[in-house]
N, C-alpha and C positions, 0 to 999 in steps of 0.2 A: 504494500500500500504506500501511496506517493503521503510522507510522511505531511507535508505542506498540506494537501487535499484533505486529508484528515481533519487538522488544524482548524482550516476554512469552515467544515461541516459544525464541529464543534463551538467555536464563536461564531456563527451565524445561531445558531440553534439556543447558545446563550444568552447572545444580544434578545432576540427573540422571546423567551421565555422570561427575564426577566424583564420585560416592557409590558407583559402581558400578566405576569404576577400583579404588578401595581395596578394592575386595571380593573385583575376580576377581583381584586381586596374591596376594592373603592365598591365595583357595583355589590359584592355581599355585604356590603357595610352601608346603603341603602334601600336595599329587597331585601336582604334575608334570604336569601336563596342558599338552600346547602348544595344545592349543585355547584354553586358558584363558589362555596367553600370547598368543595372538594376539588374543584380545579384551580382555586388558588392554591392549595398545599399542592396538588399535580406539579403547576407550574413553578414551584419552588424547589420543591425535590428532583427536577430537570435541569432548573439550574444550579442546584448542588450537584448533578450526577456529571452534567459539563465539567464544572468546576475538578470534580475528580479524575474523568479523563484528561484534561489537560497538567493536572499535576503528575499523574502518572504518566505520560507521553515526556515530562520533564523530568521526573527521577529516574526514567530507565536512559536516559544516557549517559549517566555517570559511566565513568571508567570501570572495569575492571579493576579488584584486588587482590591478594592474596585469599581471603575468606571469600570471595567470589569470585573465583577466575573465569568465570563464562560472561561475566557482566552482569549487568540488571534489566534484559530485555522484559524478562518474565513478569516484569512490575505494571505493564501495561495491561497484560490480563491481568493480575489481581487488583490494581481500579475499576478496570472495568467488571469483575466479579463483585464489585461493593457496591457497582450501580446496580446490578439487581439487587442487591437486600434493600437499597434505601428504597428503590422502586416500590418492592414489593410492602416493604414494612410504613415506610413514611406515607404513600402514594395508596396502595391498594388499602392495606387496614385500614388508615385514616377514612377513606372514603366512604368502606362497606360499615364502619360504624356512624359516620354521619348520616348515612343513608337511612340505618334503621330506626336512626333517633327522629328522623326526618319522618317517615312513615309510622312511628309509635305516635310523635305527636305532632302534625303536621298543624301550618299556618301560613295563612294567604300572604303573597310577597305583596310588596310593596314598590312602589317606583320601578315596577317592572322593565321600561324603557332603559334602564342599567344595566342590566342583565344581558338584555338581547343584545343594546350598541356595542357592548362590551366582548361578546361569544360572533359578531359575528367581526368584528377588529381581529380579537384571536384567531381566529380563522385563517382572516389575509397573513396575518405575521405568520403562523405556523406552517400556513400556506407555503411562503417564500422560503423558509428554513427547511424545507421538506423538500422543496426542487433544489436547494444549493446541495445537500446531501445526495439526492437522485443525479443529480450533473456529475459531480465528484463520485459516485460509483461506477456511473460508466462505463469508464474506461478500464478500470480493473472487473469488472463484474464479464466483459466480453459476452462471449456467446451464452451464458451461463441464464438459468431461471434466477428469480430475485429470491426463493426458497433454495436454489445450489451457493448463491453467494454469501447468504445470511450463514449458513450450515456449513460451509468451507472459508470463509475467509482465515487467514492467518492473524492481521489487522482488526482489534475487534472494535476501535472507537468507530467507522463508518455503520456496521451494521447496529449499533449502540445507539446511533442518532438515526437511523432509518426507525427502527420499530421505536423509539421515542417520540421521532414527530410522527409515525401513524396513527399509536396512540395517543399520542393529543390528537390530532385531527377528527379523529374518531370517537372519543372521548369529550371535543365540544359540538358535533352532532347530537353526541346523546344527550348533554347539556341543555342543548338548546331543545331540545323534542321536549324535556323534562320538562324545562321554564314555559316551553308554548302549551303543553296538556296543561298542565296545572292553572296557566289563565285562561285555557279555553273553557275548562272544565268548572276554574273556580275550588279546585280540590290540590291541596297543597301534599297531597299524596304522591302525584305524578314527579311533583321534582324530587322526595325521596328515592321514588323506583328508578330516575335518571342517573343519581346517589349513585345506585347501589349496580347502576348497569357500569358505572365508571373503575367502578373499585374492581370489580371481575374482573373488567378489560385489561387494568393494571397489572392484577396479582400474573395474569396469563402472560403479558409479557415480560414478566421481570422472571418466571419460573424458565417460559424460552432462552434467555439471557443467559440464567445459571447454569441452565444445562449445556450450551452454548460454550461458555467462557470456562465452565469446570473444565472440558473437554481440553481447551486450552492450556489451563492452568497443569492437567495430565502428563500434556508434554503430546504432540501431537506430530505428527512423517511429513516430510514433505508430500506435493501433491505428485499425484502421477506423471504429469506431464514435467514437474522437474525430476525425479527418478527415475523419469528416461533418458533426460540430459544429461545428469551426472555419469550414466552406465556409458553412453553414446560419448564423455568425455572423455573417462578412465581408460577405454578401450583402445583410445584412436592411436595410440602408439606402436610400435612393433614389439616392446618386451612383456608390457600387459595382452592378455592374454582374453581375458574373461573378469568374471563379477564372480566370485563364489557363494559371498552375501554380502549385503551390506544392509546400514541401520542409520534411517536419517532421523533429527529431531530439532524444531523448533525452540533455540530458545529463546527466541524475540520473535515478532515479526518481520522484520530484515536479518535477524541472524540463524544461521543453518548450520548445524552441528553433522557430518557425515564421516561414519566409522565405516570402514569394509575391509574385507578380506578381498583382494587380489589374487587370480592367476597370473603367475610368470612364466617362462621359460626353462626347463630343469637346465639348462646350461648355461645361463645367465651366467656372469660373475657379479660377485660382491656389488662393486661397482657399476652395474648394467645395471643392475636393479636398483639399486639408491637412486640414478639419475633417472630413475623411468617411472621412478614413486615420485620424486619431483617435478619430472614433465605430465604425468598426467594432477597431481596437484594445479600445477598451472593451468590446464585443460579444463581441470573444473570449476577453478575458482573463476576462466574468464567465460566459461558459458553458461554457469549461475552466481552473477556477482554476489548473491548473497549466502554463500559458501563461507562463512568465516570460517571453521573449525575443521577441519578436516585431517583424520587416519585413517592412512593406508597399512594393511598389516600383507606382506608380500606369501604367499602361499604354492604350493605343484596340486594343478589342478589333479585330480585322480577319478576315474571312470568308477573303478571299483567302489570306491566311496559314496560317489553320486548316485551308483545302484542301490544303495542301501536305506535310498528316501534321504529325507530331512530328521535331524536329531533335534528334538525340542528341546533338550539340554544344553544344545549348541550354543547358544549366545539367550539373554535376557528377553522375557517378555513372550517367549513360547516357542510353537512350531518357526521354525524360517522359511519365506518366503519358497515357491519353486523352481527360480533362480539361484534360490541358495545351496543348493548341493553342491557337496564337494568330494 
């Protein structure tokens, strides 16, 4: 992910939510509308959840150190895993109990006209933050569904601010249906069930999030189409040979951790093989720049071996790939 485009999505989406906090306070603080309170805490907890992507996108570049030698990529999904709790906790709970208090003891709003100029202002602004996102996905999203992009991204602040402004958007539709049954109706019930339709929509996205961003936070392979690049790099020399296995892992989102076992030549010397772990090194670090970490472990490929299947004891994390015989 274009770390800048990121960036863009996230203060848009900030500027955004905090112009619109101040707006639906003002109109719940002359209707009374708990819609309008549950969208003002929405709209707060969004931009506290901004707030936290952007300080995570700024601590994972720190340096490497000793007690961290891989860096602080990983720090990026774990802000971003704190936007789901706050989502879910500040945003969904707050809401589904406004709602029921809304519907236990419901009371006709007041200065209605607040409410509505106000949900449908949020709108346009949520509006605009929501195509600056959609623009800035893009280009990295390619051919992909927006459920392949959301569900693979390596990058988690863009998909963080996508399903944040859908849910506002969607969120003051229900809003606004709540505030308009309830004057049509005269029954200050309908803005509770709008309440309680918000708090749902919330908790559902902050749950996709977690699961999302756990996944992340796991430690997660490159995608297939770079672990073809990498095989398609290592190979392209005369002393490597083959892939016997290999084992890539995310630990940032521009940074790519890749361990393998190489085929060489049983005749190589010492020396053939040092320079041809350093030339295909080079090989892969310039066909996937974001290869920082990379071992090679130089291995004699053996047929008899490869017969005998895959050893799940062979290396971490289970069976190996069926590339990986050796």
């Amino acid at each position: 992910m274009s770390a800048s485009g990121g960036t863009r999505a996230i203060v848009a989406a900030l500027l955004a939510n905090l112009s619109i906090a101040v707006a639906k306070f003002v109109a719940f603080l002359f209707s009374g509308s708990s819609s309008m309170l549950a969208e003002s805490v929405h709209s707060v907890a969004d931009s506290g959840n901004q707030g936290l992507l952007l300080l995570g996108g700024k601590r994972a570049q720190r340096e490497a150190t000793p007690q961290h030698p891989f860096g602080f990529g990983r720090e990026r999904y774990i802000y971003a895993f704190l936007v789901s709790i706050v989502l879910f906790s500040v945003g969904g709970m707050f809401a589904l109990y406004e709602g029921y208090e809304k519907i236990k003891h419901p009371h006709e709003l007041e200065h209605w006209y607040w409410p509505v100029g106000v949900l449908v202002f949020a709108i346009i602004a949520e509006g605009f933050s929501f195509r600056t996102a959609v623009k800035e996905s893009n280009p990295l999203r390619g051919k992909k569904s927006w459920k392949e992009f959301i569900r693979h991204a390596k990058a988690p602040e863009l998909p963080v601010v996508l399903l944040e402004d859908l849910g506002a958007l969607v969120g003051l539709v229900l809003a606004l249906g709540g505030v308009g049954l309830a004057l049509l109706t005269g029954n200050g019930v309908w803005d509770g069930i709008g309440t309680l339709c918000i708090g749902i929509l919330l908790i559902l996205i902050a749950l996709v999030l977690a699961v999302e961003t756990k996944s992340l936070l796991l430690g997660e392979a490159a995608g297939a189409d770079v672990v073809q690049q990498i095989q398609a790099a290592a190979v392209a020399g005369d002393t490597v040979t083959g892939i016997i296995h290999m084992r890539t892992l995310h630990l940032g989102p521009e940074e790519l951790l890749v361990a393998a076992k190489i085929a060489v030549r049983h005749d190589g010397t010492a020396t053939e093989i040092a320079s041809a772990i350093d030339a295909a090194e080079s090989r892969i670090r310039e066909a996937v720049p974001i290869a920082r970490v990379i071992y090679l472990e130089p291995d004699i490929y053996s047929e008899a071996e490869a017969a005998k299947g895959p050893d799940p004891e062979a290396t971490p994390g289970g069976p190996t790939a069926p590339s990986a015989a050796h």
